[in-house]
Backbone as CSV, one residue per row, in Angstrom:
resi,resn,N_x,N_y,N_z,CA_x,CA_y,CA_z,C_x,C_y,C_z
1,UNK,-7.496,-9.120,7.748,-6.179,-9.623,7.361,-6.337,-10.907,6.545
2,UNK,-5.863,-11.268,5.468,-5.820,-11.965,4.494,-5.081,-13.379,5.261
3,UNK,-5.507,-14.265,4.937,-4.721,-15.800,5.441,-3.755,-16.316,4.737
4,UNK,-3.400,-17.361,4.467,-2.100,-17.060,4.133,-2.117,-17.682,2.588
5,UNK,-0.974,-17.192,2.589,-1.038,-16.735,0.556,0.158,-18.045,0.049
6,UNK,-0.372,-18.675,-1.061,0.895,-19.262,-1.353,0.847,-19.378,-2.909
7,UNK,2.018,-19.879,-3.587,2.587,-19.695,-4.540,3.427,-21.248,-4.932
8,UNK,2.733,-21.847,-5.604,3.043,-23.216,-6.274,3.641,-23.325,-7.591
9,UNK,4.594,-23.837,-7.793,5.671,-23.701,-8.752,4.603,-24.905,-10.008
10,UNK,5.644,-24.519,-10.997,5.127,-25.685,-11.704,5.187,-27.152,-10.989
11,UNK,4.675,-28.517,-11.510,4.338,-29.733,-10.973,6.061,-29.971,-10.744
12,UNK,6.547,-30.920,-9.311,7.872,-31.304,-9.385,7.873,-32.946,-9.199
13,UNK,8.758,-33.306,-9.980,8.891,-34.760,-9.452,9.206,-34.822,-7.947
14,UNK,10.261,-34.285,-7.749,10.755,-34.804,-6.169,9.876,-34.176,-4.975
15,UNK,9.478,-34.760,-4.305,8.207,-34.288,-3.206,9.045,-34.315,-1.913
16,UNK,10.723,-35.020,-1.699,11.342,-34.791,-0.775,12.537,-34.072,-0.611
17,UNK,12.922,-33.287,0.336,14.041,-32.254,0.632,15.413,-33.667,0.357
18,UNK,16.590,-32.916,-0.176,17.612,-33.196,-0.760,18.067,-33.884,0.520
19,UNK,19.207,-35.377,0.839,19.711,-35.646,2.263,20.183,-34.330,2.235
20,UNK,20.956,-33.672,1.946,21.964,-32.410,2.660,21.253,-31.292,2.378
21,UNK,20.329,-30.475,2.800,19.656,-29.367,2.368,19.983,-28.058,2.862
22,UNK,19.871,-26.907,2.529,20.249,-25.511,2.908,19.070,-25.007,3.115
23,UNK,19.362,-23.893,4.510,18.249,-23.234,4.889,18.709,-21.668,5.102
24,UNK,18.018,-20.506,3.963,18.374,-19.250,4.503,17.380,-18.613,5.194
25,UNK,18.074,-18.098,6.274,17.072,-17.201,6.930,17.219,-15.785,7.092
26,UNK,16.271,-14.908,6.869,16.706,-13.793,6.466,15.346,-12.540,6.347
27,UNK,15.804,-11.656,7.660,14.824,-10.170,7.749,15.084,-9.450,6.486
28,UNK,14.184,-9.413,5.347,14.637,-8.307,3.997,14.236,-7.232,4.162
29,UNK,13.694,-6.829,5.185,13.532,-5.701,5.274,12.813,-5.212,4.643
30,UNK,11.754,-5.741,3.328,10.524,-5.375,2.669,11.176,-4.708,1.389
31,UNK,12.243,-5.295,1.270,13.289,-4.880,0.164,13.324,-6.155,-0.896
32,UNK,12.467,-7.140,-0.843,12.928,-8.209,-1.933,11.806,-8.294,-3.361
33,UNK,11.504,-6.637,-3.241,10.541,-6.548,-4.798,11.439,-5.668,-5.631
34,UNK,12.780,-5.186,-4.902,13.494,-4.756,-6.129,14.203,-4.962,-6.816
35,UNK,14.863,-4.730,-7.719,16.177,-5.529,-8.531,17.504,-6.034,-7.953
36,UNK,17.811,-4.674,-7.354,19.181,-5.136,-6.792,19.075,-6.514,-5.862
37,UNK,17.560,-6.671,-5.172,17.141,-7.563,-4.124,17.642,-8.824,-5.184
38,UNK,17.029,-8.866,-6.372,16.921,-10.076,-7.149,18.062,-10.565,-7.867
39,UNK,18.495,-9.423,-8.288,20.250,-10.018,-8.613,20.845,-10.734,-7.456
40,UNK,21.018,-10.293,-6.314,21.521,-10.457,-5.144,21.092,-12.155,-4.784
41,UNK,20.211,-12.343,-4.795,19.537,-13.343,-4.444,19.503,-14.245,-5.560
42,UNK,19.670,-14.078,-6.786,20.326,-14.733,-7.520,21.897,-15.351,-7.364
43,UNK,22.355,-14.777,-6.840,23.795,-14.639,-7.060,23.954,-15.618,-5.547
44,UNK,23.029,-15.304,-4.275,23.091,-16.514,-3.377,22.846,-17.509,-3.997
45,UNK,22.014,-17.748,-4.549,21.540,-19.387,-4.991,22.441,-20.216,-5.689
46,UNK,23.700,-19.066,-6.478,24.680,-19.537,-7.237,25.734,-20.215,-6.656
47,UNK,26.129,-19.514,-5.364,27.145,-19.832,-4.430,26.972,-20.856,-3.389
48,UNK,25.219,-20.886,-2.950,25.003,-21.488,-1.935,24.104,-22.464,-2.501
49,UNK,23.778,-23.509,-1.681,22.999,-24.661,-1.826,21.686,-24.349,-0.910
50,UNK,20.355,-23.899,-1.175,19.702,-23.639,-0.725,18.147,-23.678,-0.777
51,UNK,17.675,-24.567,0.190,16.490,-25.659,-0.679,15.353,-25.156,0.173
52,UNK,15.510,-24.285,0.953,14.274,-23.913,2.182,14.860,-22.361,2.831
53,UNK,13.684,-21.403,2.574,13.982,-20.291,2.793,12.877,-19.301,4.085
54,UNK,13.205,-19.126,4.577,13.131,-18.112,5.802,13.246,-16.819,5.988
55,UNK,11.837,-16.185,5.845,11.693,-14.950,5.448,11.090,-13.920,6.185
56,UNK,11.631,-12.900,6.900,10.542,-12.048,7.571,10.840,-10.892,6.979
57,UNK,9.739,-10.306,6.818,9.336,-8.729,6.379,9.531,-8.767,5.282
58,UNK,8.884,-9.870,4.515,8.448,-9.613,3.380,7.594,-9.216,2.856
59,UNK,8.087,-8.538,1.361,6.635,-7.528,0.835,6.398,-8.443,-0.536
60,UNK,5.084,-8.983,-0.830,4.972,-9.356,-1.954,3.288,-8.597,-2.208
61,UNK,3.370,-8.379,-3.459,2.666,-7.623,-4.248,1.510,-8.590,-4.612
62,UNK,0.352,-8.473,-4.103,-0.889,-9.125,-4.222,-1.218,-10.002,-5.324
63,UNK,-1.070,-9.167,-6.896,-1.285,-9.565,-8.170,0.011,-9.976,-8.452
64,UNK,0.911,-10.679,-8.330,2.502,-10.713,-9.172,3.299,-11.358,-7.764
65,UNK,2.738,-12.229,-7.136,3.546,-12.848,-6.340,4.426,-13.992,-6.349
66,UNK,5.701,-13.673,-6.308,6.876,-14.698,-6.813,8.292,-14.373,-6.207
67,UNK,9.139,-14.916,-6.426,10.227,-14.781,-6.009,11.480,-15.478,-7.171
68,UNK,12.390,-14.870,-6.865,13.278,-15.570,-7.845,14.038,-16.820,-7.840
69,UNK,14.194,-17.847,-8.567,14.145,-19.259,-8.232,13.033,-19.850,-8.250
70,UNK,12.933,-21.048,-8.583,11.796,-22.030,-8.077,11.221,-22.229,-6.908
71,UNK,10.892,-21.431,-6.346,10.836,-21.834,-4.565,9.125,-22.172,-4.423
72,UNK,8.317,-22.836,-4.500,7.159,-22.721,-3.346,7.091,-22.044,-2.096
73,UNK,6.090,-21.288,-2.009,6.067,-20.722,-1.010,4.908,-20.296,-0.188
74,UNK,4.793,-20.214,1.209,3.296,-19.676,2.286,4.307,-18.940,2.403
75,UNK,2.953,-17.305,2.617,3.403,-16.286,3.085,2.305,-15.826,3.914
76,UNK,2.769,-15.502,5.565,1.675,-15.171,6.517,1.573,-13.599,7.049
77,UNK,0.770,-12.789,6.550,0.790,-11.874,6.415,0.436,-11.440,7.915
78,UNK,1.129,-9.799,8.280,0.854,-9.139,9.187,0.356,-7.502,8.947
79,UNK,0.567,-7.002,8.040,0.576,-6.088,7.256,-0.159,-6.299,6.183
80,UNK,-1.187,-4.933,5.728,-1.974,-4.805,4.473,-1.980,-3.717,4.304
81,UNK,-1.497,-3.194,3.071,-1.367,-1.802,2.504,-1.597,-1.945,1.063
82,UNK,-3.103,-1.066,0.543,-3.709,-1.548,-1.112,-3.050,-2.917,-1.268
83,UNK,-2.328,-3.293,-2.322,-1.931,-3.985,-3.535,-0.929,-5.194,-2.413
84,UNK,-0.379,-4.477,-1.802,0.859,-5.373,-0.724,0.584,-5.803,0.361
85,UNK,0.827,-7.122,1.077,1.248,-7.677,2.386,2.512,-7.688,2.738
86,UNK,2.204,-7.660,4.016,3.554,-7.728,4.594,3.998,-8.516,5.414
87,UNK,4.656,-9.782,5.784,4.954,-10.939,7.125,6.069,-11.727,6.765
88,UNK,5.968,-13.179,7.095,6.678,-14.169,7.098,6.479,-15.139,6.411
89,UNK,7.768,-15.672,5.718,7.483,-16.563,4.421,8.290,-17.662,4.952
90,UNK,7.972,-18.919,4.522,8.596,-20.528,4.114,8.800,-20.700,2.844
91,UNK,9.726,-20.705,2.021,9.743,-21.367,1.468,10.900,-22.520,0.562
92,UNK,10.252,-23.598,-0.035,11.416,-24.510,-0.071,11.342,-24.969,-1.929
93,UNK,12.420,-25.869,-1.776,12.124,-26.709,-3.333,11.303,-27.379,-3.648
94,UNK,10.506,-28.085,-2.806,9.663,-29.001,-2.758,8.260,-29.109,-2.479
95,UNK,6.882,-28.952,-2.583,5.462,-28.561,-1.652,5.662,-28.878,-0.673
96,UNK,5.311,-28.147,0.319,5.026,-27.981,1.355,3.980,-29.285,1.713
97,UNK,3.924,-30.051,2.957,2.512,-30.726,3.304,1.360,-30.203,3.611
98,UNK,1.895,-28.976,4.460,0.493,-28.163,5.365,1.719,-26.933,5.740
99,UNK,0.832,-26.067,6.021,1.529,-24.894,6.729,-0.173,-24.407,7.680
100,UNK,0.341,-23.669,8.444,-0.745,-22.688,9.334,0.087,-21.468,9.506
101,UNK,-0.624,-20.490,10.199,-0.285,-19.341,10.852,-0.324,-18.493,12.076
102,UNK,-0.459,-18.181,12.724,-0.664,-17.245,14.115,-0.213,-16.098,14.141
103,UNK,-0.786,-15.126,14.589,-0.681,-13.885,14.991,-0.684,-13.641,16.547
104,UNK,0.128,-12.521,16.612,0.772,-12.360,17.895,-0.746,-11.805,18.644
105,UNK,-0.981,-12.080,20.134,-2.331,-11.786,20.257,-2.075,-10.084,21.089
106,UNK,-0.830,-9.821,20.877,-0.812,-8.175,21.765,-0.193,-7.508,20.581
107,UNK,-0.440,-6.291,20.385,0.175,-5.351,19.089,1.421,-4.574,19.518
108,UNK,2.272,-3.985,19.038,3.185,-3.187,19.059,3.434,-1.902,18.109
109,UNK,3.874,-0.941,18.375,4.289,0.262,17.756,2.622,1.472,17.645
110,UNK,3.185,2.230,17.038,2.515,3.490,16.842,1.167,3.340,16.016
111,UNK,1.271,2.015,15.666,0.390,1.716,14.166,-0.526,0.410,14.685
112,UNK,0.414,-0.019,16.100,-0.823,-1.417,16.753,-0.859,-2.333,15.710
113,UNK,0.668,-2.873,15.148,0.326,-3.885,14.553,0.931,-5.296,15.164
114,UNK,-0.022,-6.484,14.974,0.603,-7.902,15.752,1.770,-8.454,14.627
115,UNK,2.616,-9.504,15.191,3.741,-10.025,14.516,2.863,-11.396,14.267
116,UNK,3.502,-11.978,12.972,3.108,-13.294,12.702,4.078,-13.941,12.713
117,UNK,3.583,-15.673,12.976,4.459,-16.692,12.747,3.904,-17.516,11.901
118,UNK,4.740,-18.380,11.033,3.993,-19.697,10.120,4.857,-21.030,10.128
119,UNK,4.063,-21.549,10.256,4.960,-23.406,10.423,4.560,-24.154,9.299
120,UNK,5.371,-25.051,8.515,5.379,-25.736,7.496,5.541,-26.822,7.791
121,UNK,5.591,-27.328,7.005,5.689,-29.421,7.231,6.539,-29.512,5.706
122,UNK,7.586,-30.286,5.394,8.090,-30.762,4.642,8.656,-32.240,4.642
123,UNK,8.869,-33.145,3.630,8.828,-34.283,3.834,10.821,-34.336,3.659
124,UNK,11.616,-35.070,4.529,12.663,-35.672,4.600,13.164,-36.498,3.779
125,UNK,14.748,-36.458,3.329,14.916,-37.477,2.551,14.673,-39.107,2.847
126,UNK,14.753,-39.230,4.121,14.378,-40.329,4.925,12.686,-40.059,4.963
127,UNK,12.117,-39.851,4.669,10.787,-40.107,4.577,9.908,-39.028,5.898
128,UNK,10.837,-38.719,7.097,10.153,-38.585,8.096,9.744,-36.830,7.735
129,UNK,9.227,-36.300,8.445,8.391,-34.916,8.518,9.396,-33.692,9.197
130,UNK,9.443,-32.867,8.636,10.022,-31.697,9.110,9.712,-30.858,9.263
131,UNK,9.302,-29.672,10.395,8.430,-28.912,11.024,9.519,-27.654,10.535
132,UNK,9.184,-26.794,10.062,10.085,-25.408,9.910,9.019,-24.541,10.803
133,UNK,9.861,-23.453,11.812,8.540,-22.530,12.480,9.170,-21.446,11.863
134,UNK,9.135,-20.452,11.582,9.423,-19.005,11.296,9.039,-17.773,11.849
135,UNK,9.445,-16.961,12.749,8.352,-15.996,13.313,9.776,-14.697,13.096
136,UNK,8.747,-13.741,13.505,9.282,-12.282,13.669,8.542,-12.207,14.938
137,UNK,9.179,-12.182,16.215,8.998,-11.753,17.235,8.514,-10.108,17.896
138,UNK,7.444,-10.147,18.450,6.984,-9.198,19.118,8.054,-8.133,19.603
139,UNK,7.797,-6.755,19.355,9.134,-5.776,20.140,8.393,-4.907,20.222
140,UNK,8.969,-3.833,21.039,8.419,-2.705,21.376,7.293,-2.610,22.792
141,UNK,7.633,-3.693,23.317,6.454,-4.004,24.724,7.237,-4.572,25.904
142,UNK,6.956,-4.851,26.799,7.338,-4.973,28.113,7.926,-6.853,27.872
143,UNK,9.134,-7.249,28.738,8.972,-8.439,28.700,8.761,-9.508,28.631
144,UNK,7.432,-8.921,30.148,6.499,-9.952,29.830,5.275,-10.456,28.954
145,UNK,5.154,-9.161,28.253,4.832,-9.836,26.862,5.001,-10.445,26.086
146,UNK,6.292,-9.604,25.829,7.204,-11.181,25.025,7.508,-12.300,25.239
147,UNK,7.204,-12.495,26.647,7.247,-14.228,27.269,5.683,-14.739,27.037
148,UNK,5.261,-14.365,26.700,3.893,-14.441,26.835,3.817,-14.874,25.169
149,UNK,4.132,-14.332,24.050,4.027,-14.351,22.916,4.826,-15.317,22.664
150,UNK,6.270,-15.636,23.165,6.929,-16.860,22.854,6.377,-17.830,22.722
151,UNK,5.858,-18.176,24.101,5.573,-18.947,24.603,3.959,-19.666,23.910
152,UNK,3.602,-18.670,23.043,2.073,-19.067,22.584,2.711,-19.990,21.648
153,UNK,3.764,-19.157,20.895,4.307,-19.411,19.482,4.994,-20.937,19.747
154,UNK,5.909,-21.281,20.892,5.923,-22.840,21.133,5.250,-23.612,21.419
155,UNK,3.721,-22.788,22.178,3.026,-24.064,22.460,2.695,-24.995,21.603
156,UNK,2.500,-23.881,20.297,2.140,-24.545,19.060,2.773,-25.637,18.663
157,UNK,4.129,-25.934,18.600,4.722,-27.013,18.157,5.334,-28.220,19.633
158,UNK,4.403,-27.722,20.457,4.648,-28.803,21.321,4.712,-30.359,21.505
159,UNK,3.653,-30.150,20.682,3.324,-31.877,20.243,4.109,-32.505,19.101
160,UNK,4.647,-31.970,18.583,5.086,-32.508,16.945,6.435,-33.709,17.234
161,UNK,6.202,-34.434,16.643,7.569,-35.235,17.108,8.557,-35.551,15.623
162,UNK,9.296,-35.462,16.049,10.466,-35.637,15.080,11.473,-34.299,14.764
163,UNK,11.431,-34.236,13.388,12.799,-33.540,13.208,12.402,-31.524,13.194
164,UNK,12.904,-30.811,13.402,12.015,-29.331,13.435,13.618,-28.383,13.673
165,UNK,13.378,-27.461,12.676,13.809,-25.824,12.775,12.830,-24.842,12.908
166,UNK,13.234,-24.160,13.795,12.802,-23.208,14.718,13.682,-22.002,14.590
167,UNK,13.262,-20.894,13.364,14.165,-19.549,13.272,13.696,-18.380,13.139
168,UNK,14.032,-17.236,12.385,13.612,-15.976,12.714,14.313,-14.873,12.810
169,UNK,13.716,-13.599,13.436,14.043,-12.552,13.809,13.307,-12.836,15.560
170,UNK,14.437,-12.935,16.200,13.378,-13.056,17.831,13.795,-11.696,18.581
171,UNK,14.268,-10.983,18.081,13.508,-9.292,18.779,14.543,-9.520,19.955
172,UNK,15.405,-10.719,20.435,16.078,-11.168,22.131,17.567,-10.112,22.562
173,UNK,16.853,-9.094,22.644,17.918,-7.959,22.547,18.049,-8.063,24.161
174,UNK,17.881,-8.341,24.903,18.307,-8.681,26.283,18.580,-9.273,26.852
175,UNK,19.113,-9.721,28.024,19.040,-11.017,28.926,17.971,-11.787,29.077
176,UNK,16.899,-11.328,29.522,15.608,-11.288,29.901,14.848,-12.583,28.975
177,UNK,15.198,-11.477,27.627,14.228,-12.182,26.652,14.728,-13.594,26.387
178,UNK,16.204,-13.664,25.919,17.337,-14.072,25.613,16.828,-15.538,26.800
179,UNK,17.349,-15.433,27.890,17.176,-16.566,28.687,15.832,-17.736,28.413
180,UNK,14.683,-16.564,28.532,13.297,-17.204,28.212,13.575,-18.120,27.066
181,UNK,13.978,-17.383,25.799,14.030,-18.425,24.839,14.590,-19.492,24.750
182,UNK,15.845,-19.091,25.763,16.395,-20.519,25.646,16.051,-21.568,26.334
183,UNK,15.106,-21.062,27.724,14.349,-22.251,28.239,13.464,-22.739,27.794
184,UNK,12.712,-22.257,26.569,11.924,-22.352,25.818,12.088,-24.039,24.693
185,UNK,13.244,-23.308,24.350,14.015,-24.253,23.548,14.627,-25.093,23.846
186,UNK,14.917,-25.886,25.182,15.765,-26.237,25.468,14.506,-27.727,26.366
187,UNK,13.577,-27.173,26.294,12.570,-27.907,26.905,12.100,-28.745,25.621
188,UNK,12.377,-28.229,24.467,11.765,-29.063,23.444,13.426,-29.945,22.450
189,UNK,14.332,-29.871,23.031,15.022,-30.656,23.085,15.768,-29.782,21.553
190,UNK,15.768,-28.646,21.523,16.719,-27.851,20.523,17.792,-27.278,20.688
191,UNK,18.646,-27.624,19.563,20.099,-27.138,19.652,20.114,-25.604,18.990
192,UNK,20.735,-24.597,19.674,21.021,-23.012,18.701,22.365,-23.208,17.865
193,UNK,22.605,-23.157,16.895,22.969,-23.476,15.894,24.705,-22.096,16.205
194,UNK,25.677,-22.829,16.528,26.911,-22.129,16.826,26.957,-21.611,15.197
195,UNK,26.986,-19.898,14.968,27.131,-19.611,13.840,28.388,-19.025,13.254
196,UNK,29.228,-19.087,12.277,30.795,-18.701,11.950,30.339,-17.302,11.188
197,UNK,30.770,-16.415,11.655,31.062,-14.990,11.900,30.076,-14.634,11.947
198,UNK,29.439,-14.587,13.425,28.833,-14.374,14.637,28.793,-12.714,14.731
199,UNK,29.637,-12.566,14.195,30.014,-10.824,14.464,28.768,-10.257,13.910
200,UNK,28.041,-10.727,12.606,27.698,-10.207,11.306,26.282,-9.707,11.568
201,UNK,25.594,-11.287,12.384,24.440,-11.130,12.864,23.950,-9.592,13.780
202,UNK,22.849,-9.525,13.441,21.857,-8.363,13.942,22.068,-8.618,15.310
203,UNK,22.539,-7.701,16.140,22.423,-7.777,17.831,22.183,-5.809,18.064
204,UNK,22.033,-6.068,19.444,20.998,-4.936,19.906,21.613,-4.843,21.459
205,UNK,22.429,-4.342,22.122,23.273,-4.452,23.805,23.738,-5.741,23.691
206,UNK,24.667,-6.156,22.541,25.521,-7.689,22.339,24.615,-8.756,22.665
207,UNK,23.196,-8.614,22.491,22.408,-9.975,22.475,22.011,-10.001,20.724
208,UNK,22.286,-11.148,20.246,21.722,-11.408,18.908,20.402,-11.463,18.808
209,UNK,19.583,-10.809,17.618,18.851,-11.284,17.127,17.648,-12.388,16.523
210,UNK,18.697,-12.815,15.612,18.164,-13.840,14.753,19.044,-15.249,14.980
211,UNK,18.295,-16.646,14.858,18.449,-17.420,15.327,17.996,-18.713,14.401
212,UNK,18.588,-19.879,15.215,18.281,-21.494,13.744,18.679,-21.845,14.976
213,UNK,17.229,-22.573,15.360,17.336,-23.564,16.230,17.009,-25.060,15.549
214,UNK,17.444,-25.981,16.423,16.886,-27.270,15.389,17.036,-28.479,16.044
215,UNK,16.628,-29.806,16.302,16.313,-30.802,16.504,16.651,-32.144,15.491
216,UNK,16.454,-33.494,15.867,16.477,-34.197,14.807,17.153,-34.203,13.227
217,UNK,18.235,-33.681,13.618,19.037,-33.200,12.120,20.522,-33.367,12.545
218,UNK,21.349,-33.612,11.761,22.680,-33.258,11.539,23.182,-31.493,10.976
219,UNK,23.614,-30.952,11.825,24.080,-29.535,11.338,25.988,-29.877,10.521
220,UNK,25.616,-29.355,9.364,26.951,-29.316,8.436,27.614,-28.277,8.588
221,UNK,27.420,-26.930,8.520,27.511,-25.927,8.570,26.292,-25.009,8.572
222,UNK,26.907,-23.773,9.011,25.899,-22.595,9.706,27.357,-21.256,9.449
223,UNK,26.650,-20.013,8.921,26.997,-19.057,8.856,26.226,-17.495,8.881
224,UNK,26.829,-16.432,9.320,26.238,-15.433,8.900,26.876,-15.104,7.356
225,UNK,26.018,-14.312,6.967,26.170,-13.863,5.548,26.366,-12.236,4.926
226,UNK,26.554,-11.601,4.723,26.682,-10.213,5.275,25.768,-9.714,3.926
227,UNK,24.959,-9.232,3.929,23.628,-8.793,3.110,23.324,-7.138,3.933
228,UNK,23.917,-6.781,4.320,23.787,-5.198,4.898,23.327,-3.871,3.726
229,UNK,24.227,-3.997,2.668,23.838,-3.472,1.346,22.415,-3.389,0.893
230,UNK,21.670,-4.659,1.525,20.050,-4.531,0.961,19.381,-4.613,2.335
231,UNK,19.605,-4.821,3.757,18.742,-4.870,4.977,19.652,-4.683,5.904
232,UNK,19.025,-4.674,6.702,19.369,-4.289,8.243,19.961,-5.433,8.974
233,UNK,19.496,-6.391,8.618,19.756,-7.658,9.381,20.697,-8.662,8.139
234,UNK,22.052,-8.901,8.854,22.090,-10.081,7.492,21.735,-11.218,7.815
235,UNK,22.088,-11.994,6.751,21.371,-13.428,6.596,21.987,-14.697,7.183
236,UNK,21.404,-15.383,7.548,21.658,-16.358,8.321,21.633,-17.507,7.461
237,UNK,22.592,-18.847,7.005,22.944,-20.201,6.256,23.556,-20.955,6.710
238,UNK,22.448,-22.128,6.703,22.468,-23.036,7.383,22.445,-24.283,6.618
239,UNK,23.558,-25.527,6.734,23.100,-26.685,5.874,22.888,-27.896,6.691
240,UNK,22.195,-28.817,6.416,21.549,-29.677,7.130,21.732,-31.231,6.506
241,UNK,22.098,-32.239,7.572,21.403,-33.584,6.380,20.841,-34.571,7.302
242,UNK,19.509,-34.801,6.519,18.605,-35.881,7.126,19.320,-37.044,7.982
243,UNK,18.669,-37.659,9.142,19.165,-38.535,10.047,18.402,-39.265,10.069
């Protein structure tokens, strides 16, 4: 499996996220190499203010990797098929400081493949550090696996101090899972982000999906987005301003 791939825009003056910044998050479903994907996503960037992006199941094409907009971007692959990867992307307006990656250490489905997560570092308009985590959560296995996989995936950012979003696809189609995370989160001092039409979001027996957790920030607004036309899951927008 390939490590993680990134994609550096031309040189930018500004090396820090905007005070008020936008964050989309969003399962494409391995749908964002086609046109309609790119009009579409054009046409967000037009409407929305959006400086840091959140990506699972993305497919980018080995030789020709880009996206539309200026975005920098790590992409942590879970999937390899010839020419394409397949995982979880960060990306924002600005370079990144550092990013890493992890892979889920138990596999799932017919094909035994692990889920990845990737964490970024971006610098604040206030100067201080901002931790983005991104994962696609483990499914298709027993509970306690998935407590088990959470739980790797937070240890990771246990230590970090300051400001941090924490989002995704978290697979929390139950009580079960659902609770864990939130003790999860709740130990590292994160707020779940109350989202306006709630309806829209991906849920599975009325437990949601996908999620924007966050810390050290001012939340402006938060919405679902209805992107059904190109994925399964719609998109999650979120705006933020430095504290």
């Amino acid at each position: 499996m390939p490590g993680i791939i990134r994609h550096i825009c031309e040189p930018h003056e500004e090396n820090r996220l905007p005070e008020d910044f936008g964050l989309l998050c969003w399962n494409v479903q391995k749908k964002n190499l086609g046109y309609r994907f790119n009009r579409f996503f054009s046409e967000l960037l037009e409407h929305y203010k959006i400086d840091i992006l959140a990506f699972q199941e993305v497919k980018l094409n080995l030789s020709s990797a880009s996206l539309p907009g200026k975005f920098h971007f790590s992409c942590a692959p879970n999937i390899r098929f010839l020419n394409h990867v397949y995982g979880v992307l960060n990306g924002s307006c600005i370079p990144e400081n550092n990013s890493f990656s992890i892979l889920s250490s138990h596999r799932e489905g017919m094909i035994q493949t692990r889920k990845s997560a990737i964490f970024s570092t971006y610098t604040l308009y206030s100067g201080e550090p901002l931790l983005l985590l991104n994962l696609h959560a483990i499914n298709f296995r027993a509970d306690n696996i998935y407590h088990k996989e959470i739980e790797l995936i937070f240890d990771a950012i246990r230590h970090h101090q300051g400001a941090m979003i924490v989002t995704g696809d978290f697979n929390s189609w139950n009580k079960q899972r659902m609770e864990y995370l939130m003790k999860l989160s709740e130990a590292l001092d994160l707020k779940n982000s109350e989202i306006e039409h709630s309806h829209l979001i991906k849920s599975f027996m009325n437990h949601k999906l996908d999620h924007i957790f966050y810390r050290g920030l001012q939340l402006i607004e938060s919405r679902a987005v209805d992107v059904q036309h190109l994925s399964d899951h719609n998109a999650l927008y979120a705006r933020f301003r430095s504290v």
